[in-house]
C-alpha angles and dihedrals in degrees: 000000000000137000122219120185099202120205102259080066096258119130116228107207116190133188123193151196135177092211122117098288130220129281118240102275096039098063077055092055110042090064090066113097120263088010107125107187097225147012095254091063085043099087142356125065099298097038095053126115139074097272099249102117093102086035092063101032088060089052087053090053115044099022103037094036106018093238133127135253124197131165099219129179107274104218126248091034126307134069141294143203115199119194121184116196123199117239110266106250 
């Protein structure tokens, strides 16, 4: 995770894995509520859930802050979230 406060006044927030990723149209998918992206998140304790956490992380974001909030390619492999945050006025 790291925090980046960028020079228009905006926070950059990241948070990063080095796992196999997600294609394209999954990063898409898995921010729709109730969609978990494979079998193996799908039972057992720490499968369980609905699948809204990043459902509800991106309504925080971008509705209660008016932020974004976007899954991009880690490089070299894995997944990122990327959350912008506006300046505090």
């Amino acid at each position: 995770i790291t925090l980046e406060c960028l020079d228009d006044g905006s926070v950059r927030i990241a948070v990063k894995d080095n796992g196999p990723g997600l294609p394209d149209e999954m990063k898409i998918r898995v921010l729709e509520p109730f969609f978990k992206a494979d079998a193996s998140r799908q039972g057992g304790a720490m499968g369980s859930g609905f699948g809204l956490g990043l459902t509800i992380t991106k309504g925080i974001v971008e509705k209660g802050h008016n932020g974004t909030f976007q899954l991009l390619d880690n490089m070299p492999k894995g997944l990122m979230a990327d959350i912008r945050l506006p300046p505090a006025n």
